[in-house]
C-alpha positions as CSV (number, residue, x, y, z in Angstrom):
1,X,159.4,133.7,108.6
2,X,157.9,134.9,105.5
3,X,157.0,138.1,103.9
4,X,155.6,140.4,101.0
5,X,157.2,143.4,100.1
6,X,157.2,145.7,96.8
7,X,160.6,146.1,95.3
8,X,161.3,147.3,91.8
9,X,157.5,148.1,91.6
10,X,156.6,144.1,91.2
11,X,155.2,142.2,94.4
12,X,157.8,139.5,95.8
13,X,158.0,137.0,98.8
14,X,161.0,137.0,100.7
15,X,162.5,135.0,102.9
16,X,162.9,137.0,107.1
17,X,166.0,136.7,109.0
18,X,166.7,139.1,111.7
19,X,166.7,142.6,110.0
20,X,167.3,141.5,106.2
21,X,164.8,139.9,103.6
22,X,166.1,137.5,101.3
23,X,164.5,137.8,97.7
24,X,164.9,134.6,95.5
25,X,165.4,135.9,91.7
26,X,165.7,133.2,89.1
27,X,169.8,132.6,89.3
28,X,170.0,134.0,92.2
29,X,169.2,135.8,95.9
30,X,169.3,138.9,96.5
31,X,169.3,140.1,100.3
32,X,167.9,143.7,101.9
33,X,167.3,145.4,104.8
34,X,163.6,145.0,105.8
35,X,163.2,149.3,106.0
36,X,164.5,148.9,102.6
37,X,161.5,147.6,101.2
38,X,157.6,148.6,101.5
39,X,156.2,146.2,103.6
40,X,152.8,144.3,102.4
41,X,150.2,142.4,104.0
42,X,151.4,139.0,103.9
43,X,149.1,137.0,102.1
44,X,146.4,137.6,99.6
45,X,143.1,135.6,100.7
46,X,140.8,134.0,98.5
47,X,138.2,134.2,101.7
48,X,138.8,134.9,105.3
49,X,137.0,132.4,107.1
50,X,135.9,133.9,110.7
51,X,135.4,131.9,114.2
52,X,133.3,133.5,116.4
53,X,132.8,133.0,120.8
54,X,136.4,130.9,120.8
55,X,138.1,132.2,124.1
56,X,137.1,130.6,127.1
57,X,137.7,133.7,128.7
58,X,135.2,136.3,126.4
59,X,132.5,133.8,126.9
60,X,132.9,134.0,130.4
61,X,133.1,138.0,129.8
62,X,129.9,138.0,127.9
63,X,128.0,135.1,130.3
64,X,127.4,133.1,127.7
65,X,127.3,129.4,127.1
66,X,130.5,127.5,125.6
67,X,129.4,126.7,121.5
68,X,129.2,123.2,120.7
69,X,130.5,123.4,117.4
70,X,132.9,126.5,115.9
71,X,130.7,129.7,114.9
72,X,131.8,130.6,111.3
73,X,131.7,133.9,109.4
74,X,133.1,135.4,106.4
75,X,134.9,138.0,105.7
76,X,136.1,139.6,101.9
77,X,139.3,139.6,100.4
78,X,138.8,143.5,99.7
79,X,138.8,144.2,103.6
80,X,142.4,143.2,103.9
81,X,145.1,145.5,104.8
82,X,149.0,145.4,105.7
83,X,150.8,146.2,109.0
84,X,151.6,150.3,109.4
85,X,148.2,150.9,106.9
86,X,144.8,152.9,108.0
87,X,142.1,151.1,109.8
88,X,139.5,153.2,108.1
89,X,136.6,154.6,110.6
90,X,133.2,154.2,108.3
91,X,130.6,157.3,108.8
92,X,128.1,154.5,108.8
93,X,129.4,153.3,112.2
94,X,129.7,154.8,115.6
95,X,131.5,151.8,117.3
96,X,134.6,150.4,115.8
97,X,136.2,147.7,117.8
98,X,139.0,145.9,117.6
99,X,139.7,141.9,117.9
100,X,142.8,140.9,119.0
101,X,143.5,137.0,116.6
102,X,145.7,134.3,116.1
103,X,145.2,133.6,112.1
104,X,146.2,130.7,110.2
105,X,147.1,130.4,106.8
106,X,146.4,127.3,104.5
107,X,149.5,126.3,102.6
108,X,147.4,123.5,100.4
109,X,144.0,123.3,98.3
110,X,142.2,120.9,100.6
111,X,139.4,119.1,102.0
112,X,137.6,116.5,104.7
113,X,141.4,117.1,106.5
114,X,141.2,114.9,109.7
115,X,142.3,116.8,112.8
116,X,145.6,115.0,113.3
117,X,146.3,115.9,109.4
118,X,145.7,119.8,109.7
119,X,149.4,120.5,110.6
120,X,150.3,119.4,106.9
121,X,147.8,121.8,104.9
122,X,149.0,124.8,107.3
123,X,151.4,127.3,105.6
124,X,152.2,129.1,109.2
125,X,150.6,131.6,111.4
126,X,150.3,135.6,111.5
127,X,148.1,138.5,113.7
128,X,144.8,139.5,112.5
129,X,142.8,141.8,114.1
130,X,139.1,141.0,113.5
131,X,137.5,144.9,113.2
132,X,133.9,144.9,114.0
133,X,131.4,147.8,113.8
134,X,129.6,146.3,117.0
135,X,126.6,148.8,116.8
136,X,125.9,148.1,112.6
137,X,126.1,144.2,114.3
138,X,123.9,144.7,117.0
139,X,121.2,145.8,114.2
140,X,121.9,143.7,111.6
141,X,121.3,140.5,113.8
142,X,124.5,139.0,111.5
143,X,127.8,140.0,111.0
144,X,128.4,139.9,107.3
145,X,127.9,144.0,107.2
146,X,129.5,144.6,110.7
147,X,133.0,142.8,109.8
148,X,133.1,143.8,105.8
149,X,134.4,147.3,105.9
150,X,137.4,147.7,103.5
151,X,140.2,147.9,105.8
152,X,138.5,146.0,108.4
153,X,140.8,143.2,108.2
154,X,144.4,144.0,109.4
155,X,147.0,140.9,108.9
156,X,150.9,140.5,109.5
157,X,153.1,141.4,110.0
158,X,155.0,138.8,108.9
159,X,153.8,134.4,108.4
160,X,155.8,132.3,111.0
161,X,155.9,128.9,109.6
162,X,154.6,126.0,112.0
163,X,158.1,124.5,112.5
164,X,159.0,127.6,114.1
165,X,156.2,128.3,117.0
166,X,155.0,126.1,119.6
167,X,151.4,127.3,120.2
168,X,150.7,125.1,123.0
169,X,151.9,128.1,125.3
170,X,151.4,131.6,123.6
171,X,150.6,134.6,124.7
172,X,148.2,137.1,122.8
173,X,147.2,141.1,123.3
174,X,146.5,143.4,122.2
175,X,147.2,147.6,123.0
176,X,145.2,150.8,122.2
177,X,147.3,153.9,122.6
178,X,150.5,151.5,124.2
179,X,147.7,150.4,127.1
180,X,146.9,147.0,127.2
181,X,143.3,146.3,126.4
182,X,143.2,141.9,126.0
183,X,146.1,139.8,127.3
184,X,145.3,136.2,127.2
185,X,146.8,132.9,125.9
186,X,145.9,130.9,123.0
187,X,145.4,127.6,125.3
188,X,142.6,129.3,126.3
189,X,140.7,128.8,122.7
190,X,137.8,126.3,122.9
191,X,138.5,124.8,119.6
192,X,141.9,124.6,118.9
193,X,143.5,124.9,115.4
194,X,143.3,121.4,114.2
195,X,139.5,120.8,115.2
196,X,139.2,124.3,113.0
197,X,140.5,122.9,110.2
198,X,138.8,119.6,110.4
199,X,135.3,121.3,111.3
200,X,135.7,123.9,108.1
201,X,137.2,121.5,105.5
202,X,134.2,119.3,105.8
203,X,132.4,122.3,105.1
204,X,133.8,123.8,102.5
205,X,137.4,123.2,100.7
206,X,139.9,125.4,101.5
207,X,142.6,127.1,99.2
208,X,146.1,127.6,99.5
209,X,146.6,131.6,100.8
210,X,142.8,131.2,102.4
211,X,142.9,132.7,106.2
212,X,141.5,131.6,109.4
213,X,140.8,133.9,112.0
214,X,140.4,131.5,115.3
215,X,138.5,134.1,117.4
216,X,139.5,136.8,120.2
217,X,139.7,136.7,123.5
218,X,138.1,138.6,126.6
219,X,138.9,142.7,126.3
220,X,137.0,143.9,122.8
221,X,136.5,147.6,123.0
222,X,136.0,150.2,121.2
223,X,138.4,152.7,118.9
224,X,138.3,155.7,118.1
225,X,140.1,157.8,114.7
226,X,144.0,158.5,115.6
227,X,143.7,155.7,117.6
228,X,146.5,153.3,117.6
229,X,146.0,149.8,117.5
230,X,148.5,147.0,117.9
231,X,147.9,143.0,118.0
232,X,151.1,140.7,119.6
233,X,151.0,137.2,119.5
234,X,154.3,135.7,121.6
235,X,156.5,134.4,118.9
236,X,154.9,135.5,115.5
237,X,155.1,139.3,116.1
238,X,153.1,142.6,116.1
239,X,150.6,143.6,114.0
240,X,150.1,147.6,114.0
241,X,147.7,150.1,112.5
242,X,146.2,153.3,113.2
243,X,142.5,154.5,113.1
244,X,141.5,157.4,110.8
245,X,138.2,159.1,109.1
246,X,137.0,157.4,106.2
């Protein structure tokens, strides 16, 4: 399990076992208690690459058709924030929702990667939570404005590399206020990671730190400012954040 965490006011990568963080330094490691240090979000994305309508289950929720193909969007680098930071609530919007997702993270520049290939450009897994001002989406008739919010992409807490997670059985929910709003199972994605990967890198290459965000599943609501919001994913951990005013 991997991590990002400010010590000594530089940025560093440590290493997660249990409770402690192990920092690599050029001679030598140096090991700390994980409330030692100030936590931050995991990664730094070149893009976020969104999947959109990828749960069997929220199609079924919103009676629509199964895609034929993966539904991609973007989101920006700037909307990116760390596990315990504000989910901003933009005056512009009156419905803020949240997206509980399974994200991957690309470990390799790469492209054209063949399905049964994508396990060896994947640097690991982590939550995401896909925020969505539904009613700015609804009018926009795309998502780029909806899903661009700075703040509006939560991620962590921490990158579970593949060798440690099975996904083949994993559980994935999310909570508003400690009540459980989506509570599904990642075998229940349409396309699955490795048909991601091979559908986007023949679109366009990807980058080592890039994120994919492989969709949510039935439950989406609504939050409100004060609200707090927490993705789990079986296995790779909790992502949480509260709502407040922008």
């Amino acid at each position: 399990m991997m991590g990002r965490f400010i010590l000594e006011d530089k940025n560093v990568t440590g290493t997660i076992l249990g409770s402690r963080v192990i920092v690599e330094r050029d001679l030598y490691n140096d090991t700390y208690e994980i409330g030692e240090l100030e936590s931050l979000p995991p990664v730094v994305p070149g893009k976020i690459i969104g999947v959109g309508l990828n749960y069997i289950d929220h199609a079924s929720e919103l009676d629509m058709e199964l895609p034929d193909h993966p539904i991609l969007f973007l989101k920006p680098p700037s909307a990116v924030i760390g596990n315990g930071d504000k989910i901003l609530y933009p005056p512009e919007s009156h419905q803020v929702d949240y997206e509980a997702e399974l994200a991957v993270v690309i470990g390799k520049t790469c492209r054209n990667i063949a399905a049964k290939r994508a396990d060896d450009v994947i640097m690991g897994y982590t939550c995401f939570n896909d925020v969505t001002a539904r009613d700015i989406q609804k009018i926009d008739n795309q998502w780029t404005r909806a899903k661009s919010f700075d703040t509006f992409a939560p991620i962590g807490p921490f990158i579970i590399e593949p060798g440690e997670i099975d996904l083949s059985d994993v559980s994935i929910r999310s909570r508003v206020n400690g009540e459980v709003k989506q509570d599904s199972n990642i075998n229940n994605m349409i396309f699955d990671v490795s048909s991601l990967i091979e559908f986007i890198s023949h679109i366009m290459t990807l980058n080592k730190g890039d994120v994919i965000a492989t969709g949510t599943p039935a439950g989406v609501g609504e939050l409100q400012p004060d609200d707090i919001v927490e993705v789990e994913i079986e296995g790779i951990g909790t992502l949480k954040n509260q709502v407040a005013k922008a």
